[in-house]
LOPAVO-250910 format. One record per atom (N, C-alpha, C, O, CB): x negated, y negated, z. Coordinates in steps of 0.1 Angstrom, whole numbers, padded with zeros to 4 digits, always signed. Glycine has a CB too. Layout:
% residues N
XYZ ...
END
This chain:
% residues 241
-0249+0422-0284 -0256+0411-0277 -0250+0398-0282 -0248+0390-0273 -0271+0412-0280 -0248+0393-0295 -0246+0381-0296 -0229+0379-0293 -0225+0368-0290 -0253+0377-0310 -0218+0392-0294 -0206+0388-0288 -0207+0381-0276 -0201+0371-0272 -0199+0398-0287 -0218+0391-0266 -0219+0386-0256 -0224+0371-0250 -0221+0364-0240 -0224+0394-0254 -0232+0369-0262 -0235+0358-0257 -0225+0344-0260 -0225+0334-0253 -0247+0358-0262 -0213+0349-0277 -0204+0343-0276 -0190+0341-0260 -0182+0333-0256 -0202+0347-0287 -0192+0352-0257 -0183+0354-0246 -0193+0343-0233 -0187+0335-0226 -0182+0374-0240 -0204+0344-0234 -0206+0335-0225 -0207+0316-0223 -0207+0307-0214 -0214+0341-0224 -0208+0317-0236 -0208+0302-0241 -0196+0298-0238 -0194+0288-0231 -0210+0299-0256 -0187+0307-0245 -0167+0300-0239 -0167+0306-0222 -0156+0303-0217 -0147+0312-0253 -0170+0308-0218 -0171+0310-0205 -0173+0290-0202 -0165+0281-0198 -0185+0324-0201 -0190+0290-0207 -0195+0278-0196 -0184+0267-0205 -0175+0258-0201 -0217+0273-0198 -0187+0270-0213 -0173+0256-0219 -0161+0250-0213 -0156+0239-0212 -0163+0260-0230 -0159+0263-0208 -0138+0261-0209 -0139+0261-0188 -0131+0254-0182 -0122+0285-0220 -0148+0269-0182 -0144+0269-0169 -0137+0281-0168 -0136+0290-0176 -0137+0258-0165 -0130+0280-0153 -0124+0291-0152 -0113+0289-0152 -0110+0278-0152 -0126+0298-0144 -0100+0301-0152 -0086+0294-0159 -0078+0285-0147 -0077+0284-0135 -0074+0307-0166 -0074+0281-0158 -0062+0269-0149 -0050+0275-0147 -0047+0282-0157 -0058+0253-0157 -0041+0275-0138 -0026+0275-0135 -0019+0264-0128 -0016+0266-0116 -0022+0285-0127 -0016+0253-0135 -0009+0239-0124 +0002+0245-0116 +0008+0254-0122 +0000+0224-0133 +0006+0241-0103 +0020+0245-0100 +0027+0235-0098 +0020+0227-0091 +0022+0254-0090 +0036+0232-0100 +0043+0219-0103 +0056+0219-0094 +0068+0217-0099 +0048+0219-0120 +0055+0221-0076 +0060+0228-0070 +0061+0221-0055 +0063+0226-0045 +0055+0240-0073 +0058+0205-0058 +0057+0197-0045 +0069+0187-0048 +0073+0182-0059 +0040+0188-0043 +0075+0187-0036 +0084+0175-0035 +0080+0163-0027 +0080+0166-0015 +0097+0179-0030 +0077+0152-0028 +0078+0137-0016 +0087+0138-0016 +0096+0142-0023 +0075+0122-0018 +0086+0133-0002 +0094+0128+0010 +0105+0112+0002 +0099+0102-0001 +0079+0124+0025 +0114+0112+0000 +0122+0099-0010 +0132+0095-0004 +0141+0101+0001 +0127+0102-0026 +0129+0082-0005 +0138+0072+0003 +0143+0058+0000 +0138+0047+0001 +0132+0071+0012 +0157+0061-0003 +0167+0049-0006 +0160+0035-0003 +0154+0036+0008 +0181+0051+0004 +0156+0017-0010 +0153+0010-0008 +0164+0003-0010 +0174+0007-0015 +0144+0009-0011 +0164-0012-0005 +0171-0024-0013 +0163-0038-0008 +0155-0041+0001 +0190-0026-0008 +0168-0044-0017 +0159-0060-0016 +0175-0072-0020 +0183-0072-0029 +0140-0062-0037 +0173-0080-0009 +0167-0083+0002 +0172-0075+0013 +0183-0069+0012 +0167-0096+0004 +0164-0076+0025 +0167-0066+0038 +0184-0075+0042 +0187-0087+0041 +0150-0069+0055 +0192-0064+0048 +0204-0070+0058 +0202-0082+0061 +0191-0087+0065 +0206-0064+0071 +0213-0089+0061 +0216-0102+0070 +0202-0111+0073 +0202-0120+0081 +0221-0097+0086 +0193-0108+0066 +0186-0122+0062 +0190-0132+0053 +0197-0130+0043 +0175-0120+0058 +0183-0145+0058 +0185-0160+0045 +0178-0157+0036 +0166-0155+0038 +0179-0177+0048 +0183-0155+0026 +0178-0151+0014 +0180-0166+0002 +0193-0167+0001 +0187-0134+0010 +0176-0172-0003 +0173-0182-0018 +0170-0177-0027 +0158-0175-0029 +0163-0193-0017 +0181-0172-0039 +0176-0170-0054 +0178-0182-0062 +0184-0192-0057 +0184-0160-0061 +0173-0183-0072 +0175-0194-0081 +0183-0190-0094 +0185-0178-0096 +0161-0199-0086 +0188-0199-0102 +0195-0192-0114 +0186-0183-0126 +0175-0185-0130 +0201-0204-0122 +0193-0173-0130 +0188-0167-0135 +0180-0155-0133 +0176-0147-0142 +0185-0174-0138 +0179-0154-0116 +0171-0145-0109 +0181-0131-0102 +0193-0132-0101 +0165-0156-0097 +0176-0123-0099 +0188-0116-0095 +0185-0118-0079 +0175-0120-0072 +0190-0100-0101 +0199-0116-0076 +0204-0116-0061 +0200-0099-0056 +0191-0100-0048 +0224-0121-0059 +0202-0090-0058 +0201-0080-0051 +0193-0068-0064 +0194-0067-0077 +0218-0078-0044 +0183-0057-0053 +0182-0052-0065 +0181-0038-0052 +0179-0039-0040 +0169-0058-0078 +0183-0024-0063 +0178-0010-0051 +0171-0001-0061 +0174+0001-0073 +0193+0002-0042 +0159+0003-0052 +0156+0016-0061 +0149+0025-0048 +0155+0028-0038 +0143+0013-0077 +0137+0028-0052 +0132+0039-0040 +0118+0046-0034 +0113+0054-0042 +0137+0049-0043 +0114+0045-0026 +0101+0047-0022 +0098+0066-0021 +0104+0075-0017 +0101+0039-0007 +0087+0065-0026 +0080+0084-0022 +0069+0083-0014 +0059+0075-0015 +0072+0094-0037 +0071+0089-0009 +0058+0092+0003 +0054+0100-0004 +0060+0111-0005 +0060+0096+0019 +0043+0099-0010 +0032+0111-0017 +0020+0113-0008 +0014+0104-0002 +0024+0106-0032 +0019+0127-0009 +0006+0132-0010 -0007+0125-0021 -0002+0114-0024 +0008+0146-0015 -0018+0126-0027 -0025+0117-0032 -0042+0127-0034 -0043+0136-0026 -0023+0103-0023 -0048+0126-0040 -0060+0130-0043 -0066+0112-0047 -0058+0104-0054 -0060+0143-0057 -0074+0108-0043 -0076+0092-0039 -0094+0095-0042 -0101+0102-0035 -0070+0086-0018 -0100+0087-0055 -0111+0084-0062 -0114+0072-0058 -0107+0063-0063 -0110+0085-0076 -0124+0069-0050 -0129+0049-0048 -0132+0048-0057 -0130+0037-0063 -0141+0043-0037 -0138+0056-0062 -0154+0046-0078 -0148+0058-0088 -0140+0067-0085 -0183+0050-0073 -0155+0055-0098 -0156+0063-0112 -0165+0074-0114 -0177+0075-0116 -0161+0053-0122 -0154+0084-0112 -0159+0096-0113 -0162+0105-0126 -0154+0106-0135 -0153+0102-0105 -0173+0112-0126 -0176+0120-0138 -0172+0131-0140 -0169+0136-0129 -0185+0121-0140 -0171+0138-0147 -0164+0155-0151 -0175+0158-0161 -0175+0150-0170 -0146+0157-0160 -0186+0167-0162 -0189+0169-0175 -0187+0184-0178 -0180+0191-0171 -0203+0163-0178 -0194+0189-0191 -0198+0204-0194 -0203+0201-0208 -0200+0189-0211 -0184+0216-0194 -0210+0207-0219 -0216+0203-0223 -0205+0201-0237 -0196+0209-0241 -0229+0210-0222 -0208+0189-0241 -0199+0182-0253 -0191+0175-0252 -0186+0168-0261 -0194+0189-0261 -0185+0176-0235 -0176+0173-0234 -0179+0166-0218 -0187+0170-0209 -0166+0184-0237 -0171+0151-0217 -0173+0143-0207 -0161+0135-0202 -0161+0126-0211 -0184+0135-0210 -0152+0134-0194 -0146+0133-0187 -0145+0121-0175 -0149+0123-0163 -0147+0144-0184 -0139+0110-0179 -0144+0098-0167 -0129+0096-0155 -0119+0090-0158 -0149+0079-0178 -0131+0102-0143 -0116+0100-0137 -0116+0086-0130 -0124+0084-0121 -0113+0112-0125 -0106+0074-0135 -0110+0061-0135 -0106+0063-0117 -0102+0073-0111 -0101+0047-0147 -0109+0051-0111 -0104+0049-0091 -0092+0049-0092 -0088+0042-0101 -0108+0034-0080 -0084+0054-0083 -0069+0053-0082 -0069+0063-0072 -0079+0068-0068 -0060+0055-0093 -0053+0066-0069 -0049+0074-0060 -0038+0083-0069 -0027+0077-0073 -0044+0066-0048 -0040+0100-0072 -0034+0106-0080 -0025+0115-0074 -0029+0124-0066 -0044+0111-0089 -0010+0113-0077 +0002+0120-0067 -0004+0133-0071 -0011+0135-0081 +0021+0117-0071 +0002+0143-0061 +0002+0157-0061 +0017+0163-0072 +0028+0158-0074 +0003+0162-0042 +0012+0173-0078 +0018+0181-0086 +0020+0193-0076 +0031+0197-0079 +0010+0183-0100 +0017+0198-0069 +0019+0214-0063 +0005+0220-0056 -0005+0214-0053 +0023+0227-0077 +0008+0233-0055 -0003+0237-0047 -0002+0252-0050 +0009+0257-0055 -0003+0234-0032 -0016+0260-0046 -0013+0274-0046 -0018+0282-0027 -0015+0278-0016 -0025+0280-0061 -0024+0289-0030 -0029+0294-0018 -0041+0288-0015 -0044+0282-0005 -0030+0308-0018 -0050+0290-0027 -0066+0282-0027 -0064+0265-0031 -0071+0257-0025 -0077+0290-0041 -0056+0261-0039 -0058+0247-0045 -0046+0235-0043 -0035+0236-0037 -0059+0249-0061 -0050+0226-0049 -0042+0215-0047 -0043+0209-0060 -0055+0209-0066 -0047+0205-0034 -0030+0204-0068 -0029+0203-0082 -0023+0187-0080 -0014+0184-0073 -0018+0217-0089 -0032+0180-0088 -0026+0161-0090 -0026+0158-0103 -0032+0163-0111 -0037+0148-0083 -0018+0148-0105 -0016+0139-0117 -0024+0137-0126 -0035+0135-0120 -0012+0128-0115 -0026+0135-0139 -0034+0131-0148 -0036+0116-0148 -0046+0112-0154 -0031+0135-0160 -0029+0109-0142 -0027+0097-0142 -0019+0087-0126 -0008+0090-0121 -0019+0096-0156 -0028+0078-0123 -0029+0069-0109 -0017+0066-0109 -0010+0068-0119 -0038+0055-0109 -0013+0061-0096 -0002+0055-0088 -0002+0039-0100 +0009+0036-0104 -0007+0051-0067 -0011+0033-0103 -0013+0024-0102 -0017+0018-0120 -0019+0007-0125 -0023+0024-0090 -0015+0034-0126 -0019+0031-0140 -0028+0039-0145 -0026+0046-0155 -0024+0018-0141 -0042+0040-0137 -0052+0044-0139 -0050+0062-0147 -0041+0071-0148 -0060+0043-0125 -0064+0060-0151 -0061+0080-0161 -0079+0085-0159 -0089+0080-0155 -0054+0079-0190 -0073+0101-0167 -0089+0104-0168 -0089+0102-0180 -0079+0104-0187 -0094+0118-0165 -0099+0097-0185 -0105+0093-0198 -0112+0102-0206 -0122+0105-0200 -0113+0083-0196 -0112+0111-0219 -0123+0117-0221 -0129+0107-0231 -0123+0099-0238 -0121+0132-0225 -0147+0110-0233 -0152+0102-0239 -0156+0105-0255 -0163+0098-0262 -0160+0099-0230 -0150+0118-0257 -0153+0128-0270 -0139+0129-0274 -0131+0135-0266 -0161+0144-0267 -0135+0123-0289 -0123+0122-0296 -0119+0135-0295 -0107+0136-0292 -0125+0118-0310 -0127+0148-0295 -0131+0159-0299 -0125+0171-0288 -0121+0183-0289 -0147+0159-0299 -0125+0162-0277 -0122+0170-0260 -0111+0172-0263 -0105+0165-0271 -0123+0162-0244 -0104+0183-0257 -0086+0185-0255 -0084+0178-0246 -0095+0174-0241 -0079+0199-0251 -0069+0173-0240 -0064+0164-0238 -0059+0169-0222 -0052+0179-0221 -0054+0161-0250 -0065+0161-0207 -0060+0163-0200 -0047+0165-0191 -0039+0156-0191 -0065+0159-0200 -0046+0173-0186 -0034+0173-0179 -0029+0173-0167 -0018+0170-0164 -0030+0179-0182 -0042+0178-0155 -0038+0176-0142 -0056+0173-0140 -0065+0170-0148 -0028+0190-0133 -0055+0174-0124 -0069+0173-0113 -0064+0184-0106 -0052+0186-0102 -0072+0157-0102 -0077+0194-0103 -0075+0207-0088 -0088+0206-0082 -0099+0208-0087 -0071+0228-0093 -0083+0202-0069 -0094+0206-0062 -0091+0216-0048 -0079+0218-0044 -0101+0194-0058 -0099+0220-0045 -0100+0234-0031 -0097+0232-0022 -0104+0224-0015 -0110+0240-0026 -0085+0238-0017 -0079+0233+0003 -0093+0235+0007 -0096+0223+0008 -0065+0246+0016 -0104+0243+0011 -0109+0242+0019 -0122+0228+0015 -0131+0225+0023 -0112+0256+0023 -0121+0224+0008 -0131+0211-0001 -0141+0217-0001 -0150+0209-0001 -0134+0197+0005 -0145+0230-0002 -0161+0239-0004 -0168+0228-0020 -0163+0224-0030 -0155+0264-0011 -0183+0226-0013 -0189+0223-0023 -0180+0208-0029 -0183+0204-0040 -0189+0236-0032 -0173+0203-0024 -0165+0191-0030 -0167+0195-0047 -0173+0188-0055 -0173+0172-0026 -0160+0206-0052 -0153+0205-0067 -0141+0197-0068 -0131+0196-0062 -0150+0218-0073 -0145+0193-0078 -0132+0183-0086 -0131+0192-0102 -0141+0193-0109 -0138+0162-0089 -0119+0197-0106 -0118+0202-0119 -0109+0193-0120 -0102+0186-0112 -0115+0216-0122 -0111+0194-0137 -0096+0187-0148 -0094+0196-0157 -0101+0204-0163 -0099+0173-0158 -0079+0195-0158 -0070+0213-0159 -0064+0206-0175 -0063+0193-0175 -0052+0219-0141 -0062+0210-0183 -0060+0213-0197 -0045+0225-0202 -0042+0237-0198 -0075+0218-0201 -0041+0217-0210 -0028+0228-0216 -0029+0239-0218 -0021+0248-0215 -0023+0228-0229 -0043+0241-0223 -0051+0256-0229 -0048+0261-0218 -0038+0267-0221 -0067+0259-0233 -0052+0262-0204 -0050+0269-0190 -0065+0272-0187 -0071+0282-0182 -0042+0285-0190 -0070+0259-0190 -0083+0260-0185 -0090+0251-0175 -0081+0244-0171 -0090+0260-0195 -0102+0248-0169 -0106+0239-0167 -0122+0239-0167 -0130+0249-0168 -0098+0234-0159 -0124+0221-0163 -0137+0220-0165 -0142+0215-0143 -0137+0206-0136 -0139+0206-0182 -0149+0222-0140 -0151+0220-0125 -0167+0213-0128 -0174+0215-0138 -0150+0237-0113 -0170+0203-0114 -0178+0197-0110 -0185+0200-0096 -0177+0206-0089 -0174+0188-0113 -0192+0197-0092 -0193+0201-0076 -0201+0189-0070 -0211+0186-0077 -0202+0217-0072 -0199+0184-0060 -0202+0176-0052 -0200+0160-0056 -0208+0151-0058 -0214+0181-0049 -0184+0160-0056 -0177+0145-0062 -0170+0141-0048 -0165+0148-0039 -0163+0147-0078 -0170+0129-0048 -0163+0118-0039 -0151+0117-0043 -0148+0114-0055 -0168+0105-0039 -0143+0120-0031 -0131+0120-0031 -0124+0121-0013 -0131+0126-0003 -0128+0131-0043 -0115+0118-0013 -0106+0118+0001 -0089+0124-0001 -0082+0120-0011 -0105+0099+0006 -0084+0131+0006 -0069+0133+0005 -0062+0126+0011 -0068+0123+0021 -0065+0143+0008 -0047+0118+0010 -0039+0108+0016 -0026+0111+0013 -0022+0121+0008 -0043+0095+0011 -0016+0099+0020 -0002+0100+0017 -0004+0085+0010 -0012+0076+0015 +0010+0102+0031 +0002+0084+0001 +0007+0066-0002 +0022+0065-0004 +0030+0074-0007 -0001+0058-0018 +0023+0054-0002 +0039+0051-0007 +0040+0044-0022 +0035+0032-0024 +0046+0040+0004 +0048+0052-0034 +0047+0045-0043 +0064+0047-0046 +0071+0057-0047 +0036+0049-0054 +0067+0029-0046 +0079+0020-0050 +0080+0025-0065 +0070+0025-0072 +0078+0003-0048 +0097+0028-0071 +0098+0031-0081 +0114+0027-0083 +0121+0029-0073 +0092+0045-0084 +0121+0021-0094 +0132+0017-0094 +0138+0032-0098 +0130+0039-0104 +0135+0004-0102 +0149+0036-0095 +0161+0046-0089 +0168+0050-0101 +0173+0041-0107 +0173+0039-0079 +0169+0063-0106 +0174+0066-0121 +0184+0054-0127 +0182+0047-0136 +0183+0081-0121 +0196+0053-0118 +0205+0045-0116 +0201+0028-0110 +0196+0026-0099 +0213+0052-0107 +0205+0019-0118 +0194+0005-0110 +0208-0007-0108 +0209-0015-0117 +0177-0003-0124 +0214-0008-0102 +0221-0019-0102 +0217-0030-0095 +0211-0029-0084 +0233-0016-0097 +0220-0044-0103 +0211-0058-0096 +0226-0065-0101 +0234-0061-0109 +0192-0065-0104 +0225-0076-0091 +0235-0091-0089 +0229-0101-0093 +0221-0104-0084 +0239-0096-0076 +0229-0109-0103 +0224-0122-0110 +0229-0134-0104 +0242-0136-0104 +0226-0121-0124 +0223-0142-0101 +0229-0156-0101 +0233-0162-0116 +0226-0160-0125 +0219-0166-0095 +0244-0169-0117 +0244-0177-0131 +0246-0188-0129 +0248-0195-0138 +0254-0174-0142 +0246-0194-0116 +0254-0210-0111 +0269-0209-0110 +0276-0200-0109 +0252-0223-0122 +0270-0226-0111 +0276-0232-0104 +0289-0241-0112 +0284-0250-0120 +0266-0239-0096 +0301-0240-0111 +0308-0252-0119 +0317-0253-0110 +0324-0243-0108 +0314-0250-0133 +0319-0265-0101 +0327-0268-0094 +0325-0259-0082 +0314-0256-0078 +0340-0269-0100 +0337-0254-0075 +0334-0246-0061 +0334-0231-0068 +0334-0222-0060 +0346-0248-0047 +0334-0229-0081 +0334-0214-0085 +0315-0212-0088 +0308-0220-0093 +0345-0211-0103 +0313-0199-0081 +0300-0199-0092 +0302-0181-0095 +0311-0173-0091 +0280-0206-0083 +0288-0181-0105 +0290-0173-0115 +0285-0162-0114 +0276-0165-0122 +0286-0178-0124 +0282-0147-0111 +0275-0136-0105 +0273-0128-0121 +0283-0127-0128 +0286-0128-0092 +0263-0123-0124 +0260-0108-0137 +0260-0099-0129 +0259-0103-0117 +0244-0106-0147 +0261-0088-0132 +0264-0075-0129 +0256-0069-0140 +0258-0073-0151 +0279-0070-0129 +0247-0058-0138 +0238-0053-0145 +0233-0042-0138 +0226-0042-0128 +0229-0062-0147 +0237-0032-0146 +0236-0015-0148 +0226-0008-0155 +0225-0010-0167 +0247-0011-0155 +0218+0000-0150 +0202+0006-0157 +0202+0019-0153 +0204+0024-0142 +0186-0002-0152 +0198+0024-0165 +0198+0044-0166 +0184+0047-0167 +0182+0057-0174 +0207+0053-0183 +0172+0041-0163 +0157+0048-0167 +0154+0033-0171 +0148+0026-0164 +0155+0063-0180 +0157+0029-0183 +0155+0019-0192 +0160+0005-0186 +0171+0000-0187 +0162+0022-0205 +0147-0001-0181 +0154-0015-0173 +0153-0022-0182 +0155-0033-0177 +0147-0022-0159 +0152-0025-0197 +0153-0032-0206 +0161-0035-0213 +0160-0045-0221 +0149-0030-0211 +0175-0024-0209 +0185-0028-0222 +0193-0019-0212 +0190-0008-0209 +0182-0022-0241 +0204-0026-0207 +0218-0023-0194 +0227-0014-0200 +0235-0019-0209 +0229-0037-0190 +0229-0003-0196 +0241+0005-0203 +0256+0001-0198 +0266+0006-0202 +0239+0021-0199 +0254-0008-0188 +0269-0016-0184 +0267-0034-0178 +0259-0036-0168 +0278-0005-0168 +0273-0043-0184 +0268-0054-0181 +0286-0061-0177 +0297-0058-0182 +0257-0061-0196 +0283-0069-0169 +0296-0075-0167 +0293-0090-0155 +0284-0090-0147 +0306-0062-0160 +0304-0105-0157 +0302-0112-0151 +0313-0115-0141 +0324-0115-0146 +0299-0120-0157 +0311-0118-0129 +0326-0120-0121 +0321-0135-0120 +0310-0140-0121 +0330-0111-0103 +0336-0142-0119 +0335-0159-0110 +0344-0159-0094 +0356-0154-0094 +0346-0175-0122 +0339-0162-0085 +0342-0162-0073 +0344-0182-0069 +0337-0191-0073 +0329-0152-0064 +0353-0182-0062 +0362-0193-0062 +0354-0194-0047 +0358-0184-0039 +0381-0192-0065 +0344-0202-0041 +0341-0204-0027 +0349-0214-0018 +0346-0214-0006 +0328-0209-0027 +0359-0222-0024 +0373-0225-0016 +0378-0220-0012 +0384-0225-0002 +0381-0229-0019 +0381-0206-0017 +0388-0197-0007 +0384-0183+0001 +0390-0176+0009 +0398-0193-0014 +0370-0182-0005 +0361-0172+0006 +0347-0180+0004 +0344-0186-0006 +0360-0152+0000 +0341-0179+0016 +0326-0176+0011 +0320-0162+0014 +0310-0161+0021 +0316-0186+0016 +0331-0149+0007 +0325-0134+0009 +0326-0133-0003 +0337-0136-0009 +0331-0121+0017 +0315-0128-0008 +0319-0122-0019 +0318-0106-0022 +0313-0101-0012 +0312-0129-0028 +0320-0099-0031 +0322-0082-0031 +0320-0078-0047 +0327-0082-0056 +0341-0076-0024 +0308-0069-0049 +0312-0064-0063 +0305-0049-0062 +0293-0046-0059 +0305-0075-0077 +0315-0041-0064 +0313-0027-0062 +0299-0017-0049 +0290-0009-0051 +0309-0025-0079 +0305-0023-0036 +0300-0019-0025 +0289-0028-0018 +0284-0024-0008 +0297-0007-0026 +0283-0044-0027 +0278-0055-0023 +0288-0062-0017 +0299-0063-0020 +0272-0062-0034 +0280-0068-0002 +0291-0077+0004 +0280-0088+0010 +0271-0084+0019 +0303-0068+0018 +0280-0104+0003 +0274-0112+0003 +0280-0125+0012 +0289-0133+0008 +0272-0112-0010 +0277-0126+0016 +0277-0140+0027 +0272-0153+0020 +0261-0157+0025 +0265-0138+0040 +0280-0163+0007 +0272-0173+0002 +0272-0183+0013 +0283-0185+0019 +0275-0178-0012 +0260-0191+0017 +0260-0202+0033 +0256-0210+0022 +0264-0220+0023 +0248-0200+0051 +0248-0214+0010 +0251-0227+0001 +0245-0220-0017 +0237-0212-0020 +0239-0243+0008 +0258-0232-0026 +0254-0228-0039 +0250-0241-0047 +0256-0251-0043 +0264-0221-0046 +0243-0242-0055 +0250-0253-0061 +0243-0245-0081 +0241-0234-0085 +0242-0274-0053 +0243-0258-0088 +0238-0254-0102 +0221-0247-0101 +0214-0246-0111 +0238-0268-0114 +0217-0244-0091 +0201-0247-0094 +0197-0235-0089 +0189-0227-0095 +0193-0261-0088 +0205-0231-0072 +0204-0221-0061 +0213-0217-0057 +0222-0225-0056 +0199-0223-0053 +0216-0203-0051 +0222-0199-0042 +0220-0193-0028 +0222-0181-0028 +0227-0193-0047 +0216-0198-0017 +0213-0194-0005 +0226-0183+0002 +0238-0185+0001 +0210-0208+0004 +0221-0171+0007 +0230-0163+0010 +0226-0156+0023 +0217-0159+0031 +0233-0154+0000 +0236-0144+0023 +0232-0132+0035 +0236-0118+0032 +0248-0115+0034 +0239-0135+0049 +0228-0110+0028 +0236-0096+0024 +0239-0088+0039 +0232-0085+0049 +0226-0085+0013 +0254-0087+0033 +0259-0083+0046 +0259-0064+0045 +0255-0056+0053 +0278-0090+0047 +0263-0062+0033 +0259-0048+0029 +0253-0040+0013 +0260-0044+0004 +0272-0043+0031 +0247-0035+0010 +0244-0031-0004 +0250-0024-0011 +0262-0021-0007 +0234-0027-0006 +0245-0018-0025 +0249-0008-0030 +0250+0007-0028 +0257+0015-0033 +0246-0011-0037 +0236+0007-0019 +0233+0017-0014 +0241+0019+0003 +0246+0009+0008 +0218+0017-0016 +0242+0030+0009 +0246+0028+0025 +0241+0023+0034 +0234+0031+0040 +0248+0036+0032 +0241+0011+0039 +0235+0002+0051 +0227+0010+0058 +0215+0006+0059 +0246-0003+0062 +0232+0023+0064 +0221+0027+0073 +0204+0031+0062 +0192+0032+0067 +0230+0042+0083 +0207+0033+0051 +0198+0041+0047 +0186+0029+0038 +0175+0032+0033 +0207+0053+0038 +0193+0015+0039 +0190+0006+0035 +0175-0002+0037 +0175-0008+0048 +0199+0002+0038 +0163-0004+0029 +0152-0010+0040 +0148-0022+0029 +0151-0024+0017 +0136+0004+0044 +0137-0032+0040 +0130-0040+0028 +0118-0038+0021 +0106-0036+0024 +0128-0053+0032 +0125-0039+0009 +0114-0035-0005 +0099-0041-0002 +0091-0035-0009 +0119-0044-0022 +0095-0047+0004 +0080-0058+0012 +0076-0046+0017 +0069-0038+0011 +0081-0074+0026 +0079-0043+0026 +0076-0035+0038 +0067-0021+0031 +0056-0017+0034 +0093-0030+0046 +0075-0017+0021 +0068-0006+0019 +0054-0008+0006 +0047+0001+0002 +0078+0005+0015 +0053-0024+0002 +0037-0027-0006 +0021-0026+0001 +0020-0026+0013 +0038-0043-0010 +0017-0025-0004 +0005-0018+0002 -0008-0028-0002 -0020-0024+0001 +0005-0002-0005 
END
């Protein structure tokens, strides 16, 4: 009797087991800033061109502050919109943590440490569980929630940007700046000077810029092509939300 009753206590505790499947791809798509052949005005110091890349996610999407409990243990899933991790036959598996920042919070030093959100294709009973390393989770029934696509902008393993540096005479001054993950510290940095007396095109490794005025302060331009392939090219605005 009393095994049993230990068997049942970790029963109500832990939930029933968890399996994340980690088995969804978004939809991803090449960006750059600024769009084609627009007037574009940087200032010094600013960069002229930058690319990274948009996902069309799936999403599990919380308006308000939702609760998780079981006893000892309490669970706050802050509002956000949480990308999808995978799916199974019955479930739909999301992020521990928002598009936007946001997390689940537990409120007991004591709790193990979250790792995904699953809730039920068919939304029976609106459960919301939070899934755990152990392979467990803790389920709730009748939580607010909505399913969505969002678009979340993210700079591109690879990040190359064009700096203004000014102006001395009819030369002005371009940075070149190379990023592996870490937009903090450039794994390749380099400066060209372009002489606008004798072009106003300028070119640095598949950028083709149109300067129409420079001086020490600004450079007004036109990107004629990026780093990435023209056709696949969009403006970074377009996809904020």
């Amino acid at each position: 009797m009393k095994k049993l009753l230990i068997a049942t206590l970790s029963f109500v505790l832990l939930g029933c087991v968890s399996d994340i499947k980690y088995n969804y791809m978004p939809q991803v798509t090449p960006i750059s800033y600024p769009e084609l052949n627009a007037i574009t005005t940087t200032y010094i110091g600013d960069n002229m061109l930058n690319q990274g890349e948009v996902k069309l996610m799936d999403a599990v999407s919380f308006p308000t502050t939702t609760e998780i409990t079981r006893p000892f243990h309490a669970y706050i899933i802050e509002p956000g919109d949480y990308p999808k991790l995978g799916e199974n036959k019955n479930h739909l598996f999301f992020s521990a943590r928002s598009d936007d920042g946001n997390a689940i919070v537990k409120t007991f030093t004591s709790s193990p440490e979250p790792i995904g959100i699953r809730v039920r294709k068919d939304n029976a009973k609106n459960e919301v569980c939070i899934s755990f390393s152990t392979g467990t989770d803790f389920c709730n029934y009748d939580k607010q929630y909505t399913l969505k696509k969002v678009n979340i902008t993210s700079q591109s393993k690879l990040q190359q940007t064009l700096i203004y540096n000014g102006k001395i005479g009819n030369k002005i001054n371009i940075g070149y700046r190379e990023f592996n993950n870490d937009l903090t510290h450039p794994t390749f940095s380099n400066n060209a000077e372009y002489d606008l007396s004798s072009s106003k095109v300028i070119r640095y490794k598949g950028a083709v810029i149109e300067v129409l005025d420079a001086t020490n302060q600004y450079i007004k331009y036109k990107l004629i092509s990026n780093f990435n392939t023209p056709q696949e090219s969009m403006n970074l605005n377009s996809f904020k939300r």
